[in-house]
C-alpha positions as CSV (number, residue, x, y, z in Angstrom):
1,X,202.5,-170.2,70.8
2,X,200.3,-169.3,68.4
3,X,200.2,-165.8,67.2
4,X,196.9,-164.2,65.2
5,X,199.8,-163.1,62.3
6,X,202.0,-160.3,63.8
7,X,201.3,-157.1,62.6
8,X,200.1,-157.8,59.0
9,X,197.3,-155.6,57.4
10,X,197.3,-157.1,54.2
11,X,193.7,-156.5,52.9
12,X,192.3,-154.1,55.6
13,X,191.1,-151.0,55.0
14,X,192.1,-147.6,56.9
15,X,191.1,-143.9,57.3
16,X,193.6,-141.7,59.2
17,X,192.6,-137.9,59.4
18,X,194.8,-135.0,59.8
19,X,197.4,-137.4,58.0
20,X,198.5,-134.7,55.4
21,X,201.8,-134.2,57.7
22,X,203.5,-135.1,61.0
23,X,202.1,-138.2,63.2
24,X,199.1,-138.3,61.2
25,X,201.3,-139.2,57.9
26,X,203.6,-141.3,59.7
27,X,200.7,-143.5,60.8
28,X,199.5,-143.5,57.5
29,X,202.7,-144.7,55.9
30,X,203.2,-147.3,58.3
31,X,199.6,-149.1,57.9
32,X,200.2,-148.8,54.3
33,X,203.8,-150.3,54.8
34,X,201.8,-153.2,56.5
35,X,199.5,-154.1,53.9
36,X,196.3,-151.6,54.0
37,X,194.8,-149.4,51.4
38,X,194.8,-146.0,53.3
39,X,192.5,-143.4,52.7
40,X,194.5,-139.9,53.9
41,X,192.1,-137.3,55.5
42,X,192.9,-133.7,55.6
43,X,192.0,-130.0,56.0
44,X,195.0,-129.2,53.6
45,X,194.0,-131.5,50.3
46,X,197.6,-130.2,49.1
47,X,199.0,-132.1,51.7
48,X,196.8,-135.1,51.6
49,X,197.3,-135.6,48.0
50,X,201.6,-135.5,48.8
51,X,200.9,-138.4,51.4
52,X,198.9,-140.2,49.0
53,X,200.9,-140.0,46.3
54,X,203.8,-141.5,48.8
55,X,201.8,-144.7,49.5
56,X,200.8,-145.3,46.0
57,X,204.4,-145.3,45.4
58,X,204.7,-148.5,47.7
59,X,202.3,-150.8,45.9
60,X,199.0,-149.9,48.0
61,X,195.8,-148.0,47.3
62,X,195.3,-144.4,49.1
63,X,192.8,-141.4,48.4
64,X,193.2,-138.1,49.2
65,X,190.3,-136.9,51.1
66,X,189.5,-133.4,52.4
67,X,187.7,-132.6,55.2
68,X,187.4,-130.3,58.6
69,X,186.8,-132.8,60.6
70,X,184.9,-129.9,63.1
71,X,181.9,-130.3,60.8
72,X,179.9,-133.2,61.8
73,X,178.9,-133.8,58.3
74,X,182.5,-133.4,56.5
75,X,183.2,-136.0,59.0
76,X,180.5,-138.4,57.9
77,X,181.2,-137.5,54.4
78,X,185.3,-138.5,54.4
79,X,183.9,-142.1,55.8
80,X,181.6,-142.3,52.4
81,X,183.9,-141.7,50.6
82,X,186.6,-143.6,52.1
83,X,184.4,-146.7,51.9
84,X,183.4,-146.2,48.0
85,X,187.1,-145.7,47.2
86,X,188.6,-148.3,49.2
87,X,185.1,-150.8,50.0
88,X,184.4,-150.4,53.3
89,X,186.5,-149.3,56.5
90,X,188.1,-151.7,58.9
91,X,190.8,-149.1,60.7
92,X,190.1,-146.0,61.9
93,X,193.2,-143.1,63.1
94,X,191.6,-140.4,65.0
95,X,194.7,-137.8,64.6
96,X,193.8,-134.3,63.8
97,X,194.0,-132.1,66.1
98,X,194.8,-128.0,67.2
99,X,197.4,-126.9,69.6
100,X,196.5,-123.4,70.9
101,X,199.4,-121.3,71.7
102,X,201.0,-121.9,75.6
103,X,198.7,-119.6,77.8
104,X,197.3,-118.9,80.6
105,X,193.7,-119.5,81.3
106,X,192.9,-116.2,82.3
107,X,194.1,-114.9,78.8
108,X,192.3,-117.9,77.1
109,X,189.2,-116.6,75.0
110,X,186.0,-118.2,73.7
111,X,187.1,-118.6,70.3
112,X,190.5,-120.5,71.5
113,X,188.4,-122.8,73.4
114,X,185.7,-123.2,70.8
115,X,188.0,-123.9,68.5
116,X,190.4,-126.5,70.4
117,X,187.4,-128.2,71.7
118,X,185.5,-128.3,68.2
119,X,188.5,-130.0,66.8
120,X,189.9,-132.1,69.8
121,X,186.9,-133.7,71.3
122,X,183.8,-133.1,69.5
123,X,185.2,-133.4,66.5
124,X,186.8,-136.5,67.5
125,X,183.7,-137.7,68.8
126,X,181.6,-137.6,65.5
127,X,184.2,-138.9,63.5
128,X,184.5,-142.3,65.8
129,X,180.7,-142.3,65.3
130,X,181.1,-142.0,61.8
131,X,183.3,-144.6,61.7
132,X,181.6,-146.6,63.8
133,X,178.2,-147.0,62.3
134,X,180.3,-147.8,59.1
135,X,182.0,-150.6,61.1
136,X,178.9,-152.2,62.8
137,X,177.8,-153.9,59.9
138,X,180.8,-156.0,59.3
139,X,180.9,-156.7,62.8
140,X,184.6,-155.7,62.7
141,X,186.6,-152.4,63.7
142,X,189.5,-150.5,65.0
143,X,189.4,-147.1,66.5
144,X,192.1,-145.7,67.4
145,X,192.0,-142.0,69.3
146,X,195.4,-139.7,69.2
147,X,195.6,-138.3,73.0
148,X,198.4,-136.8,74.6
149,X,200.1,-136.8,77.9
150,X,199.1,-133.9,78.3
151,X,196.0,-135.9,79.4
152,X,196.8,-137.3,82.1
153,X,199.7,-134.1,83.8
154,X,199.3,-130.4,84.2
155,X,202.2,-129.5,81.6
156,X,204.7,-127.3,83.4
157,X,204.0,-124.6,80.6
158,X,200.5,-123.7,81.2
159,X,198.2,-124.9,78.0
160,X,194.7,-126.1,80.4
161,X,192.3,-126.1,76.9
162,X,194.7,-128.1,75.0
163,X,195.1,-130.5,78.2
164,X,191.3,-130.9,79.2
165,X,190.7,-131.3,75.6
166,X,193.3,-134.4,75.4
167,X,191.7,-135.9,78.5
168,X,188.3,-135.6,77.4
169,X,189.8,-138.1,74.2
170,X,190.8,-140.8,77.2
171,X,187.8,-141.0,78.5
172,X,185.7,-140.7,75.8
173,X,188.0,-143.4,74.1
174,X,186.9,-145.5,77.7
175,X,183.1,-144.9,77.0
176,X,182.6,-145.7,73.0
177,X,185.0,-148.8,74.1
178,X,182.3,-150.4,76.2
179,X,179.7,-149.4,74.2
180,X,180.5,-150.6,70.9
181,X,183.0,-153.9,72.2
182,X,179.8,-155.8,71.6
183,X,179.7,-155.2,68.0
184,X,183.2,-156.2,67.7
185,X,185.0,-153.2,67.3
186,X,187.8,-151.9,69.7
187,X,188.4,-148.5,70.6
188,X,192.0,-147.5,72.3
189,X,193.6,-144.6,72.4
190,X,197.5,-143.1,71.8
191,X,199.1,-140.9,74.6
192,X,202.4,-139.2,72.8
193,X,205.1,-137.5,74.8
194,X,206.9,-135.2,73.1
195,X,207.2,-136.3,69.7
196,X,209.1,-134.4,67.1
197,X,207.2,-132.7,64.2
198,X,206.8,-130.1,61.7
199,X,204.3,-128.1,63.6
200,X,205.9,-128.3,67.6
201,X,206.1,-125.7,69.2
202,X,209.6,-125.0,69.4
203,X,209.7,-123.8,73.4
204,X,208.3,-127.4,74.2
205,X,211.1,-130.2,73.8
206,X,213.3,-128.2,76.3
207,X,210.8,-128.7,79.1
208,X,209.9,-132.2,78.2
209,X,213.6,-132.8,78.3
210,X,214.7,-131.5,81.7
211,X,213.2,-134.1,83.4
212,X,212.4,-137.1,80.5
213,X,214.2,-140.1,82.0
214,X,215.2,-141.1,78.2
215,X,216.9,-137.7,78.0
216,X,215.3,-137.8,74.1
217,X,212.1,-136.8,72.5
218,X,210.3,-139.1,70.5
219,X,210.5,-139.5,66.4
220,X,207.7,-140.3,64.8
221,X,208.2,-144.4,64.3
222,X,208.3,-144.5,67.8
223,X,204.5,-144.1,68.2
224,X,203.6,-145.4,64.6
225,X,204.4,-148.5,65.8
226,X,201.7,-148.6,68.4
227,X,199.3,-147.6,66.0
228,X,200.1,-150.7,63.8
229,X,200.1,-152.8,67.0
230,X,196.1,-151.4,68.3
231,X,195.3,-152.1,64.2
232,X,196.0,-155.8,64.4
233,X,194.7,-158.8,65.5
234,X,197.2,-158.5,68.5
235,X,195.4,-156.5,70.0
236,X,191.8,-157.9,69.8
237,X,192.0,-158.3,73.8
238,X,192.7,-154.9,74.3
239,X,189.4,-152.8,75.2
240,X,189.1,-149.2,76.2
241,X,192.8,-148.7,77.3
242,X,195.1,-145.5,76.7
243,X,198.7,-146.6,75.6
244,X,201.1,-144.0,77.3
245,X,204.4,-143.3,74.9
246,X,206.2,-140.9,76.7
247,X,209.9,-142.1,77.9
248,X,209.0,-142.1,81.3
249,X,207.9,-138.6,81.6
250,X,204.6,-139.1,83.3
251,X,206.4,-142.0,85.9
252,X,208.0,-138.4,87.6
């Protein structure tokens, strides 16, 4: 059979944002590990620079890039410079995202939801079309959204603006996937379970865990690896889909 060349990014060039620390470094690393020049996108520039200066280490080319990704324009602005660091942009890691604090809805305020939406979804949103319109001319990209389980379940600890915001990234993933296939450029998206990080809450593993069928949470190279997988030429067929990493969770 003939494969396209596995998982090899030699030469390509990818943005990840909110890749300062957690999944959003990991991911980072990992496309740097297979061959990209990576430019890191942060809020914290502290942060960005440290995962930066980690990739240079390896032998590939990163910038440290800050940028609040809630601003349409710092958005647009992170893919300019990305492409006069780096050349242009072939790989795109939607990541950053806000996790309110567990609460009910009828304590949830305008600010909480402003907020979580203004980073989640629309902020999402204008960085993909950021991204995009720097990808159409090449007629080559990869977009890859960061969702969550919490998607696709009502979590058993109540978080509803953190959930609807993750589920808005699914479908929107499904609707910028048909509209800019043509133009060659895929957009999936990443549904995490669990995954252990820095910034978890530390009252959420234990419910994940009483029913995972795994009966483990997730470390960090266990999603990085799709990433690399939805950046290569492996998946070239795959349009529009959500890729559910979870252990099982959501099968109960």
């Amino acid at each position: 059979m003939d494969i396209k060349g596995g998982f090899c990014l030699k030469g390509r060039k990818a943005m990840v944002t909110g890749s300062g620390q957690g999944l959003g470094k990991a991911f980072a690393l990992a496309l740097a590990g297979a061959g990209a020049d990576v430019s890191i996108v942060d809020i914290n520039m502290d942060k960005a620079q440290l995962t930066a200066s980690e990739i240079v280490l390896t032998g590939a080319k990163a910038v440290a890039i800050k940028a609040d990704i809630s601003d349409p324009g710092e958005s647009r602005k992170a893919v300019e410079e990305t492409i006069r660091s780096l050349g242009r942009l072939d790989i795109a890691v939607n990541n950053a995202g806000v996790s309110p604090p567990i609460s009910d809805s009828v304590d949830i305020t305008a600010e909480t939801w402003d907020k979580t939406m203004g980073v989640n979804l629309r902020g999402l949103f204008f960085c993909a079309q950021a991204e995009a319109k720097a990808m159409m001319p090449n007629k080559y990209g990869k977009i890859i959204n960061i969702a969550s389980i919490c998607g696709h379940i009502v979590w058993p600890k109540f978080q509803a603006v953190y959930s609807i915001s993750k589920a808005g990234v699914i479908h929107l993933t499904r609707c910028l996937a048909v509209e800019w296939a043509p133009h060659g450029i895929r957009v999936n998206s990443i549904s995490p379970g669990v995954t252990m990080t820095p910034d978890l809450f530390p009252d959420v593993p234990p419910v994940f865990l009483r029913k995972a069928p795994l009966g483990k949470t997730a470390n960090v190279r266990d999603i990085a690896g799709a990433v690399l997988y939805l950046s290569s030429p492996e998946s070239d067929f795959m349009v529009g889909q959500d890729m559910v990493l979870d252990g099982g969770y959501t099968l109960l």
